[in-house]
VMD Tcl script that builds the backbone (N, CA, C; Angstrom):
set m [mol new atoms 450]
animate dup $m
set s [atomselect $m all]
$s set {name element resname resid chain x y z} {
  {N N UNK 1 A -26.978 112.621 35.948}
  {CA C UNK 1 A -25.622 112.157 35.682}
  {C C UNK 1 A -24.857 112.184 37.006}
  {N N UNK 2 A -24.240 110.975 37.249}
  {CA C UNK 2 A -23.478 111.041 38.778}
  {C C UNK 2 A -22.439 112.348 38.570}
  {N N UNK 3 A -21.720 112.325 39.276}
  {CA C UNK 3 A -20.245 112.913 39.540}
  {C C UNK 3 A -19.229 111.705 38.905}
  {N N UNK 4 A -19.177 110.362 39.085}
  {CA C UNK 4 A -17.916 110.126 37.922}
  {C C UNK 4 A -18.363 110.082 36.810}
  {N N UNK 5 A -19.412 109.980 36.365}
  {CA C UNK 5 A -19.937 110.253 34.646}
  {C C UNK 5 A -19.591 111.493 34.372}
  {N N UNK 6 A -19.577 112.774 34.797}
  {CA C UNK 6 A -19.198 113.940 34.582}
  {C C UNK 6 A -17.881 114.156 34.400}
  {N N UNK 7 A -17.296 113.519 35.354}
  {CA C UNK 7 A -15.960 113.263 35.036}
  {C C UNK 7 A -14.982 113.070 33.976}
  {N N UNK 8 A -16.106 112.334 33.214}
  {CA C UNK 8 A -15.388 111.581 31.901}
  {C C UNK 8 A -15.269 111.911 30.753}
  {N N UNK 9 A -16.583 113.276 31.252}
  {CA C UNK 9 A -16.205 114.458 30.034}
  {C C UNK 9 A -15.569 115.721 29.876}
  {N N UNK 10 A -14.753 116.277 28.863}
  {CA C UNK 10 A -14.295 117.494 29.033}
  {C C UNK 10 A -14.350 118.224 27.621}
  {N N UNK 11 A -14.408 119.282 27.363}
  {CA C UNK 11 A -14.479 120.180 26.382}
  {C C UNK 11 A -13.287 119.968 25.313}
  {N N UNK 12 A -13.863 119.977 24.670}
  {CA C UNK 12 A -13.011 119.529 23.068}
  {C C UNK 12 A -11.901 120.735 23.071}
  {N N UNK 13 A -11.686 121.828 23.668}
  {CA C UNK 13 A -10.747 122.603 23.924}
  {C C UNK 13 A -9.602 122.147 25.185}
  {N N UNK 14 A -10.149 121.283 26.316}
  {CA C UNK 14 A -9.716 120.851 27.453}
  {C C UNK 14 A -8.568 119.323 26.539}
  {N N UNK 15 A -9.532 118.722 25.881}
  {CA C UNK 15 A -9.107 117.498 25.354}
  {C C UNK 15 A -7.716 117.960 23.989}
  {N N UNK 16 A -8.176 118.851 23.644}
  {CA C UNK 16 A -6.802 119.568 22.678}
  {C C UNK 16 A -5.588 119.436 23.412}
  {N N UNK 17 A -6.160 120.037 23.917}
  {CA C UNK 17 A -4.418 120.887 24.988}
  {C C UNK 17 A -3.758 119.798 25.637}
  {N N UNK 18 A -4.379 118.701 26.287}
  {CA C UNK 18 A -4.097 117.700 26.971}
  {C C UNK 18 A -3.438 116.545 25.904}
  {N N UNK 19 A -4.041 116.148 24.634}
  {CA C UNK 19 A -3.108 115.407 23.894}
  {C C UNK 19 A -2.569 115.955 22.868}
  {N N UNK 20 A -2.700 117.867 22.574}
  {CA C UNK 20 A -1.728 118.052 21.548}
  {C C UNK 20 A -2.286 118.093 20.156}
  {N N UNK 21 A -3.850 117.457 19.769}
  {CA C UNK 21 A -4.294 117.472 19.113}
  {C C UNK 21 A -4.503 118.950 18.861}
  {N N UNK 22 A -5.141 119.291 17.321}
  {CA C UNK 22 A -5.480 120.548 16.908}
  {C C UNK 22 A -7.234 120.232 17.248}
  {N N UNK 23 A -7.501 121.433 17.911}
  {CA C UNK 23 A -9.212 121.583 18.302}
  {C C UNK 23 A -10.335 120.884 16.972}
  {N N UNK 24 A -9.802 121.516 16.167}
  {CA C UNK 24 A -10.604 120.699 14.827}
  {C C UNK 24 A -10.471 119.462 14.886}
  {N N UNK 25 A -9.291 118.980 14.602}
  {CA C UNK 25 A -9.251 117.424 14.978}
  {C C UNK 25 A -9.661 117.213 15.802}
  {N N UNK 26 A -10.050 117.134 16.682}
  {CA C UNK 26 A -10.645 116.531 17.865}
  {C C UNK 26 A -12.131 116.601 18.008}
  {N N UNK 27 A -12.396 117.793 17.510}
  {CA C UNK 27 A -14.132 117.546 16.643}
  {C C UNK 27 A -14.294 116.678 15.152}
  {N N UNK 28 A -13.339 116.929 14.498}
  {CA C UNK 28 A -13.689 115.522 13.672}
  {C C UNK 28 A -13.648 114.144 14.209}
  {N N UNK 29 A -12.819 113.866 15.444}
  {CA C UNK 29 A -12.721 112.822 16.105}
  {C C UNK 29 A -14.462 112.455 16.270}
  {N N UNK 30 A -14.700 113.700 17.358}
  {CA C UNK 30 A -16.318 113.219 17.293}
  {C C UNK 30 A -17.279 113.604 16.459}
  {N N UNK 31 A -17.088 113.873 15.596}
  {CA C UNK 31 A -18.180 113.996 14.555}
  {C C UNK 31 A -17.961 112.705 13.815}
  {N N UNK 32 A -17.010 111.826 13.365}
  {CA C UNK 32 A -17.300 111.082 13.232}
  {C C UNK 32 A -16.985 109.504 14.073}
  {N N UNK 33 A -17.662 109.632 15.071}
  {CA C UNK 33 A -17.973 108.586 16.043}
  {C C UNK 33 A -16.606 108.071 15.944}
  {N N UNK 34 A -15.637 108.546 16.635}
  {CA C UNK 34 A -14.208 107.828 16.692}
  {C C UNK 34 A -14.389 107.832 18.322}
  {N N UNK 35 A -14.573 108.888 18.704}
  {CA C UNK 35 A -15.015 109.059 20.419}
  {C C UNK 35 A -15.932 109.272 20.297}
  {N N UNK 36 A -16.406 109.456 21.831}
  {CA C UNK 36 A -17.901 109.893 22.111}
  {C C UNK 36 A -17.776 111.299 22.242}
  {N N UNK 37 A -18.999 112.024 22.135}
  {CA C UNK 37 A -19.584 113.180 22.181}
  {C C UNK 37 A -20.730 113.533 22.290}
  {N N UNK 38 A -20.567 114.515 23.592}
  {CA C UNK 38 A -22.378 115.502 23.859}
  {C C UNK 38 A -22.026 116.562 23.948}
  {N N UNK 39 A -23.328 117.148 23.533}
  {CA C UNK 39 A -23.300 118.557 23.541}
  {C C UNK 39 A -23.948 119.047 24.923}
  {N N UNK 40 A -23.405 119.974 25.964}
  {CA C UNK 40 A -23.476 120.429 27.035}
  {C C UNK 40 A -23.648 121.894 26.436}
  {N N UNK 41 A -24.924 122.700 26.838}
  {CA C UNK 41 A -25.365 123.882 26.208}
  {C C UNK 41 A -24.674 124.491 24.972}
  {N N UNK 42 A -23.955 125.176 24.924}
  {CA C UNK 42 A -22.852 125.540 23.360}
  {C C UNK 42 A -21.870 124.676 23.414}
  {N N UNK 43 A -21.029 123.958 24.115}
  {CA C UNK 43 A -20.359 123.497 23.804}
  {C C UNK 43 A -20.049 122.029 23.435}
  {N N UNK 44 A -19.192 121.403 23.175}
  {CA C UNK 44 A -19.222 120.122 22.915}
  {C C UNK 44 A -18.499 119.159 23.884}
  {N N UNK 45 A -18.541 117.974 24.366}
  {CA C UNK 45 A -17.885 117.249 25.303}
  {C C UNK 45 A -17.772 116.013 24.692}
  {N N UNK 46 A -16.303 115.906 24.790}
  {CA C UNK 46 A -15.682 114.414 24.399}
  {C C UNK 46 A -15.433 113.668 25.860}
  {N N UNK 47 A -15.743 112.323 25.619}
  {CA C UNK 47 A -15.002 111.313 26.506}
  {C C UNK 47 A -13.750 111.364 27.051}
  {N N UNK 48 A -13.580 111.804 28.297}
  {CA C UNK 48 A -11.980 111.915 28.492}
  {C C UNK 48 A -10.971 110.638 28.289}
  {N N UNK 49 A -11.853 109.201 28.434}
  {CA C UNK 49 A -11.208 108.092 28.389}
  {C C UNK 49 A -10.983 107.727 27.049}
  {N N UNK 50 A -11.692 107.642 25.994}
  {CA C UNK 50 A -11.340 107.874 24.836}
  {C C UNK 50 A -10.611 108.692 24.062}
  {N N UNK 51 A -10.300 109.654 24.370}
  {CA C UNK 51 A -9.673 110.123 23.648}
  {C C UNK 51 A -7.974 109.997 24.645}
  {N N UNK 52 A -7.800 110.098 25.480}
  {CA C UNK 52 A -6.912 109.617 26.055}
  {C C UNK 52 A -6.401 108.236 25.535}
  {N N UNK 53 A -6.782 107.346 25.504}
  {CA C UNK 53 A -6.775 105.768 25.089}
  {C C UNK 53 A -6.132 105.639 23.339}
  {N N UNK 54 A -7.446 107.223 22.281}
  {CA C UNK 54 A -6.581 107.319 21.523}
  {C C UNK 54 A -5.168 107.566 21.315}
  {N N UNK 55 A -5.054 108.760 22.130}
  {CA C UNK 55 A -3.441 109.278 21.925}
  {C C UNK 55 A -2.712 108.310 22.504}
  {N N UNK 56 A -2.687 107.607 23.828}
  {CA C UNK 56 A -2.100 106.628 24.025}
  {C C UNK 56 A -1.715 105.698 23.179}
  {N N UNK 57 A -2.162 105.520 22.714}
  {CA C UNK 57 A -1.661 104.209 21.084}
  {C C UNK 57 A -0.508 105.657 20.538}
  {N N UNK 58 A -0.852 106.682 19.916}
  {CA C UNK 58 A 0.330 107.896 19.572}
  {C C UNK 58 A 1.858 107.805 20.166}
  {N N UNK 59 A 1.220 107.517 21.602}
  {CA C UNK 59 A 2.208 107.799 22.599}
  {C C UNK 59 A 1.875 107.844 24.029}
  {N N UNK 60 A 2.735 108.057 24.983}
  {CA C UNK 60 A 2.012 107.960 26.864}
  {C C UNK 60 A 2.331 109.244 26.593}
  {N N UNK 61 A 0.813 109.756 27.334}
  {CA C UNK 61 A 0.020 110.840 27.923}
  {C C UNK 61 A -0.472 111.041 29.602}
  {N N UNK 62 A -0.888 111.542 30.078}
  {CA C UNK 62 A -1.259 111.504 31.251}
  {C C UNK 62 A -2.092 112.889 31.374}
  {N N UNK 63 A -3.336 112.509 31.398}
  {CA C UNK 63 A -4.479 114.009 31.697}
  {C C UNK 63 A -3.897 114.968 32.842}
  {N N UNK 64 A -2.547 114.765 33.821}
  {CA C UNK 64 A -2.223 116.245 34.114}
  {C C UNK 64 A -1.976 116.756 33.679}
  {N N UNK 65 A -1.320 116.754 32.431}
  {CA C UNK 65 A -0.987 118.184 31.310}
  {C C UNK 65 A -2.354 118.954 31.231}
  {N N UNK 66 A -3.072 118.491 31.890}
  {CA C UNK 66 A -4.163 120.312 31.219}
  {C C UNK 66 A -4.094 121.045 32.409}
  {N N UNK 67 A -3.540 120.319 33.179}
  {CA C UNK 67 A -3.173 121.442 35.099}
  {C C UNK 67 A -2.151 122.271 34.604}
  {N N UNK 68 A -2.425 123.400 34.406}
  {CA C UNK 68 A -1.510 124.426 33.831}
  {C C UNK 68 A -1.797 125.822 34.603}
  {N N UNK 69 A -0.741 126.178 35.173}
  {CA C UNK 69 A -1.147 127.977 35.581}
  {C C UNK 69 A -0.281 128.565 34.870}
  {N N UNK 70 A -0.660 130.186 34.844}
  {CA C UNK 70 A 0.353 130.984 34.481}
  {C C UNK 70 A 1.326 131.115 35.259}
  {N N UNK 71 A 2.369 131.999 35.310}
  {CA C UNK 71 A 3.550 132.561 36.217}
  {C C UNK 71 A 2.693 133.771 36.767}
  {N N UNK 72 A 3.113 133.378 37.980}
  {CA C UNK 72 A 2.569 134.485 38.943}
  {C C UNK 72 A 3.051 135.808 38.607}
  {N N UNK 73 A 4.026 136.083 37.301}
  {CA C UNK 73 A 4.252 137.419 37.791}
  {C C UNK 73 A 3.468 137.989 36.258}
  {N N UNK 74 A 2.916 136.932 35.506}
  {CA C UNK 74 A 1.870 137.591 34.445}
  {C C UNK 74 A 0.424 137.779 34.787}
  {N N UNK 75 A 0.230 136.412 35.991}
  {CA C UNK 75 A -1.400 136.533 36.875}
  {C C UNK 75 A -1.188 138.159 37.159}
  {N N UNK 76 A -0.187 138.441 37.811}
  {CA C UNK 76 A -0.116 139.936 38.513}
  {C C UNK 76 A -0.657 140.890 37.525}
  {N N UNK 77 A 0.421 141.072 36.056}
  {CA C UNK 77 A 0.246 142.236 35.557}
  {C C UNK 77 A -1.220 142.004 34.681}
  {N N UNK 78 A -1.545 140.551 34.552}
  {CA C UNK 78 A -3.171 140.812 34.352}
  {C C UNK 78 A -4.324 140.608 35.397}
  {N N UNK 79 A -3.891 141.533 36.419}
  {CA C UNK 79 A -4.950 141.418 36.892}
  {C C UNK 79 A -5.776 140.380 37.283}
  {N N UNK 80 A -4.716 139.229 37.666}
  {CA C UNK 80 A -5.860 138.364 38.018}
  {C C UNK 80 A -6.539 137.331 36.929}
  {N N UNK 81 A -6.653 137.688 36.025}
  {CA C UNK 81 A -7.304 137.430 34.796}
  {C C UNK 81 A -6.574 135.915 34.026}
  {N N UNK 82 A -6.664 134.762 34.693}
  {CA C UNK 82 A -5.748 133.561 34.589}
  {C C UNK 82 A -5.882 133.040 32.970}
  {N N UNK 83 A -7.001 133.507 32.587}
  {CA C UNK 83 A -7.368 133.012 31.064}
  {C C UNK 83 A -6.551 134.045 30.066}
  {N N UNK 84 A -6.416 134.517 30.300}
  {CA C UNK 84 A -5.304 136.134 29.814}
  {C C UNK 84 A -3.788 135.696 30.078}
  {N N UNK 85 A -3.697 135.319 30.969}
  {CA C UNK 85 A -1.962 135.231 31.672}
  {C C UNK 85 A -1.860 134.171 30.584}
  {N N UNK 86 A -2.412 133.220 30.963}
  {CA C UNK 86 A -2.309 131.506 30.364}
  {C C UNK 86 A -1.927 131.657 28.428}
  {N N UNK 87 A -2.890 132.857 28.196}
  {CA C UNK 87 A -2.609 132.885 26.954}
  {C C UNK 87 A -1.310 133.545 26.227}
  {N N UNK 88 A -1.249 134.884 27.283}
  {CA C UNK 88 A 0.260 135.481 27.455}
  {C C UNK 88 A 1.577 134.452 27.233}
  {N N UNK 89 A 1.423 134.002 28.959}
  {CA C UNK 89 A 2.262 133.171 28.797}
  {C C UNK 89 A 2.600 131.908 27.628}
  {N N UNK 90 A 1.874 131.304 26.574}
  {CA C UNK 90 A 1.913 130.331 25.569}
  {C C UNK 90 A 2.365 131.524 24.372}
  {N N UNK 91 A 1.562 132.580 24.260}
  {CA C UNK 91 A 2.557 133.658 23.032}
  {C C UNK 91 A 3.921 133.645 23.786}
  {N N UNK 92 A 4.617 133.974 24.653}
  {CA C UNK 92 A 5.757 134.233 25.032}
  {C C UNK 92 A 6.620 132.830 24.461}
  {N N UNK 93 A 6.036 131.648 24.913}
  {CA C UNK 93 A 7.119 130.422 24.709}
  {C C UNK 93 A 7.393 130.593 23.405}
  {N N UNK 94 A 5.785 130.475 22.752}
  {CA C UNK 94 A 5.757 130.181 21.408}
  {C C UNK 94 A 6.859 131.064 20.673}
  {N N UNK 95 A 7.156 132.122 21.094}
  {CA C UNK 95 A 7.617 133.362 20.493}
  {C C UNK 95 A 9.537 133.045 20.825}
  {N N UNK 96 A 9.831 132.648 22.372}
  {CA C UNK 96 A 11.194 132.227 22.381}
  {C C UNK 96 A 11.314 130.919 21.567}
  {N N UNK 97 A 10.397 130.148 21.436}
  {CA C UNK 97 A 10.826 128.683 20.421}
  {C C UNK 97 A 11.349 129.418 19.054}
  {N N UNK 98 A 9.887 130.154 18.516}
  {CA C UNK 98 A 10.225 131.095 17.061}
  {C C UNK 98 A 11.187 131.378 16.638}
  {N N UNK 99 A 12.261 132.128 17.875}
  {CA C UNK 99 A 13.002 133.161 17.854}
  {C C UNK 99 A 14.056 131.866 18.130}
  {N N UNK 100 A 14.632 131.025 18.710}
  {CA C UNK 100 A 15.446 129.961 18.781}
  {C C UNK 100 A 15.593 129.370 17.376}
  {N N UNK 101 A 14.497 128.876 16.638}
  {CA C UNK 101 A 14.270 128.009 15.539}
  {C C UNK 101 A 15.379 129.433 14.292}
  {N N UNK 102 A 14.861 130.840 14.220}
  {CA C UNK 102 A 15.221 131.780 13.441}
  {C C UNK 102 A 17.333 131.768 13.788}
  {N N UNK 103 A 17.577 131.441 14.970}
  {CA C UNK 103 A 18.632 131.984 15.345}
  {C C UNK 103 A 19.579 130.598 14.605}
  {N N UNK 104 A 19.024 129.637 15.139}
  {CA C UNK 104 A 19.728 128.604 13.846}
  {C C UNK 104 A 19.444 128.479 12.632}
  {N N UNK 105 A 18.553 129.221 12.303}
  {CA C UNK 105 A 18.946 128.927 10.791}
  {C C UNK 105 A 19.632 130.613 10.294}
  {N N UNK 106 A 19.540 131.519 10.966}
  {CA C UNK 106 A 21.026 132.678 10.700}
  {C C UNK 106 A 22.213 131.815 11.112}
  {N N UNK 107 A 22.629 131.277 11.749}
  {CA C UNK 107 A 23.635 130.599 11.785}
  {C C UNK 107 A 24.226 130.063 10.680}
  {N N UNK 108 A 23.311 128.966 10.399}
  {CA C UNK 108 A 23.573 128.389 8.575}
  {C C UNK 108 A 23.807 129.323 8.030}
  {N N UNK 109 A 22.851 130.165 7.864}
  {CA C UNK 109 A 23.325 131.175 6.653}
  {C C UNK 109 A 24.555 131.775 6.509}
  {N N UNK 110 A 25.223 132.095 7.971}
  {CA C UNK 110 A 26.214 133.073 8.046}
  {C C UNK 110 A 27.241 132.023 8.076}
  {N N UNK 111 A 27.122 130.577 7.899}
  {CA C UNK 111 A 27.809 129.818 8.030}
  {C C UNK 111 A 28.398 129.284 6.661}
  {N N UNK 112 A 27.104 129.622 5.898}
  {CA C UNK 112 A 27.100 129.464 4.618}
  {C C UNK 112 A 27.961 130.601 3.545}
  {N N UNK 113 A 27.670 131.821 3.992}
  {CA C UNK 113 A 28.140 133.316 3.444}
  {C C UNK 113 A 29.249 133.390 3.758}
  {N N UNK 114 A 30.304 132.701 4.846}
  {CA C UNK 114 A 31.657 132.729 5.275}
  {C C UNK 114 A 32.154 132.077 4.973}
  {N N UNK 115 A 31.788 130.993 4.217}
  {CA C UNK 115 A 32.515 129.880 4.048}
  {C C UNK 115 A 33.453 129.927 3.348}
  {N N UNK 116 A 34.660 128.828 3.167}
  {CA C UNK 116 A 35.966 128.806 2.707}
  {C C UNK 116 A 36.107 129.282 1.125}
  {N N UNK 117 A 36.873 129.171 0.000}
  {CA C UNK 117 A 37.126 129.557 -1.204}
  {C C UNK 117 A 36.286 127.983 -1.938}
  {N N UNK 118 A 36.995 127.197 -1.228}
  {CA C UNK 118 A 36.052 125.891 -1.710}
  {C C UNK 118 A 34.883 125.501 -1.656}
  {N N UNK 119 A 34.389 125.752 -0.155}
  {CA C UNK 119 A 33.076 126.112 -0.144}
  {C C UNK 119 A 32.161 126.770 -1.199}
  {N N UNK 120 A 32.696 128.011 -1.352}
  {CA C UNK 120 A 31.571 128.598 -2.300}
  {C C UNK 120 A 31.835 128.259 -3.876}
  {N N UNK 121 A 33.132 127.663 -3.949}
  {CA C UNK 121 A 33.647 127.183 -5.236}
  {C C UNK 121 A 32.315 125.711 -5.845}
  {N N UNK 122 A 32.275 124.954 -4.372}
  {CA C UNK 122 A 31.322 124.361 -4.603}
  {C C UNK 122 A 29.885 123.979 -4.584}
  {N N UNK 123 A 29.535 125.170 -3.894}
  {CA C UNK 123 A 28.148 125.570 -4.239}
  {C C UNK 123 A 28.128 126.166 -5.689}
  {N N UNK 124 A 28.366 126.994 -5.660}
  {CA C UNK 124 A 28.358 127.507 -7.317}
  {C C UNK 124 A 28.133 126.002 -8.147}
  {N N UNK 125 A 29.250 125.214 -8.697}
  {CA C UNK 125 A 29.378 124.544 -9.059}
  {C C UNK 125 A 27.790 123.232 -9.078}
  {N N UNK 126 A 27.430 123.125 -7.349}
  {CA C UNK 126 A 26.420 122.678 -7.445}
  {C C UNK 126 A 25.033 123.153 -7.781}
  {N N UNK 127 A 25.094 124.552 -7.926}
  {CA C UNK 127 A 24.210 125.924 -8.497}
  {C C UNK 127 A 23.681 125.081 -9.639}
  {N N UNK 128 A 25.216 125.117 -10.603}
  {CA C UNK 128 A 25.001 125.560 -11.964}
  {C C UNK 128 A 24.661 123.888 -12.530}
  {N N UNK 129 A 24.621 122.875 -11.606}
  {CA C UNK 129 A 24.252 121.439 -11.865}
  {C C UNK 129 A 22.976 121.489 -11.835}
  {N N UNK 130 A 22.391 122.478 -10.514}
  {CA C UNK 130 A 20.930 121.677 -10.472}
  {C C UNK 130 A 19.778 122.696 -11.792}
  {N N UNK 131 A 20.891 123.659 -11.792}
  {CA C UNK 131 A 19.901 124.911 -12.956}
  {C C UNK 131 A 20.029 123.801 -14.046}
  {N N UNK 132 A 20.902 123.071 -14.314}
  {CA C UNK 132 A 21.308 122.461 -15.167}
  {C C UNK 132 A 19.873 121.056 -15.655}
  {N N UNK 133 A 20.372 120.723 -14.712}
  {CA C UNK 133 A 18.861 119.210 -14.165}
  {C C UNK 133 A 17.440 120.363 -14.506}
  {N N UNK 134 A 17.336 121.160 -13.960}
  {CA C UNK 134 A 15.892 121.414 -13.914}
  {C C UNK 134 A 15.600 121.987 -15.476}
  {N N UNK 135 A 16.596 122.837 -15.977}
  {CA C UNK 135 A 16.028 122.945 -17.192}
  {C C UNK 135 A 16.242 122.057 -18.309}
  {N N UNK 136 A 16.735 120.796 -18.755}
  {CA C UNK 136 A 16.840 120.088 -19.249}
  {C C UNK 136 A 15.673 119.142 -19.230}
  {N N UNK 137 A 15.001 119.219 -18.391}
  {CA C UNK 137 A 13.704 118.212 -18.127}
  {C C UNK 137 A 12.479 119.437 -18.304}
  {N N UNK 138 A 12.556 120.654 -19.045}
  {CA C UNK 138 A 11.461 120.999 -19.583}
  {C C UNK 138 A 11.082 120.708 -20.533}
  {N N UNK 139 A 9.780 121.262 -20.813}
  {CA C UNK 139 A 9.130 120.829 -22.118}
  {C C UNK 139 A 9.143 121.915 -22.896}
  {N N UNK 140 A 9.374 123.348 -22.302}
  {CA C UNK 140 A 9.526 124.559 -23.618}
  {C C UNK 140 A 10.582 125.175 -23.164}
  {N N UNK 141 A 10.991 125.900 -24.313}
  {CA C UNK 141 A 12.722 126.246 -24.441}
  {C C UNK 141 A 13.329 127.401 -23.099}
  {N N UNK 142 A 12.505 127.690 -22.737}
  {CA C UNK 142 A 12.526 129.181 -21.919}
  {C C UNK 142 A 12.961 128.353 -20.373}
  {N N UNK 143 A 14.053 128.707 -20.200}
  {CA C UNK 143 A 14.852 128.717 -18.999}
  {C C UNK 143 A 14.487 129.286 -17.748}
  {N N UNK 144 A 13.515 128.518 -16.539}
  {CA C UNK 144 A 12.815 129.135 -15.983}
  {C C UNK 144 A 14.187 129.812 -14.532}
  {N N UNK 145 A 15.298 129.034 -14.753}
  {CA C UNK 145 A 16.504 129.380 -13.719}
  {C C UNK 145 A 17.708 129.956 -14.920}
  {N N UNK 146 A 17.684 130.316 -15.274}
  {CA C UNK 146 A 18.872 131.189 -16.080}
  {C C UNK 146 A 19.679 131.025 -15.321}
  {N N UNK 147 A 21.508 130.598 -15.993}
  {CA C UNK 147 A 22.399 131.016 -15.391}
  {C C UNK 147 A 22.846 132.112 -14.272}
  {N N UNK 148 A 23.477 131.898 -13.365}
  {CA C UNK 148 A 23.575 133.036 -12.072}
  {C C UNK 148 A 24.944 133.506 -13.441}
  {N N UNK 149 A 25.068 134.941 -13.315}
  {CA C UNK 149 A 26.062 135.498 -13.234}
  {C C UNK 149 A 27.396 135.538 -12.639}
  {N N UNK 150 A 28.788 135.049 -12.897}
  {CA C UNK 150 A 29.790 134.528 -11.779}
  {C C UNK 150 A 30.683 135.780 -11.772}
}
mol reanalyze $m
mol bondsrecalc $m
mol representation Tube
mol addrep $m
């Protein structure tokens, strides 16, 4: 195999990360002949041009997204260990996105729990409509939302 034939393949973990796909998907991609695929000792290798070409129809991509380092100051506290940092560092984002996504929706809530005399005048009101809708369209007598208590 030359050097640009080698090229053209990368690990179904390499090809994830780069278009975003979930690793499974991207082995069902090649398992069933959507791309190409070989198996290189345990692992599996997809076509980098294909599957690129796929996501491209998705959307524009560009294979530098898998050039990724950690922050030098997690390389540090692991030792060096870039497959460790790399993973560090993706729990950390993942974890400030988490924690962003949680902080707006306490917002609502507390936005919701403060709200004016009318406000909650009309939630209630829309409470006791939808308990209303849902148990009317059963088929046995038993009230699976019982009236709230006011």
């Amino acid at each position: 195999m030359t050097t640009t034939q080698a090229q053209n393949w990368v690990t179904v973990k390499d090809a994830a990360q780069t278009t975003g796909y979930n690793v499974e998907y991207v082995r069902q991609l090649a398992r069933s002949g959507t791309i190409s695929a070989r198996h290189a000792e345990r692992k599996i290798l997809v076509n980098k041009d294909e599957i690129l070409a796929l996501r491209t129809k998705n959307g524009s991509l560009s294979w530098s997204a898998t050039v990724e380092s950690p922050k030098p100051e997690l390389l540090e506290l692991f030792s060096g260990d870039a497959e460790a940092a790399l993973r560090a560092q993706h729990y950390l984002t993942d974890s400030d996105e988490r924690m962003r996504r949680h902080r707006i929706v306490i917002d609502q809530l507390d936005a919701l729990a403060n709200g004016t005399a009318d406000e909650t005048r009309e939630q209630r009101e829309t409470l006791a409509l939808l308990q209303h809708a849902l148990n009317a369209d059963r088929s046995s007598f038993r009230e699976p939302y019982p009236a709230s208590p006011t």
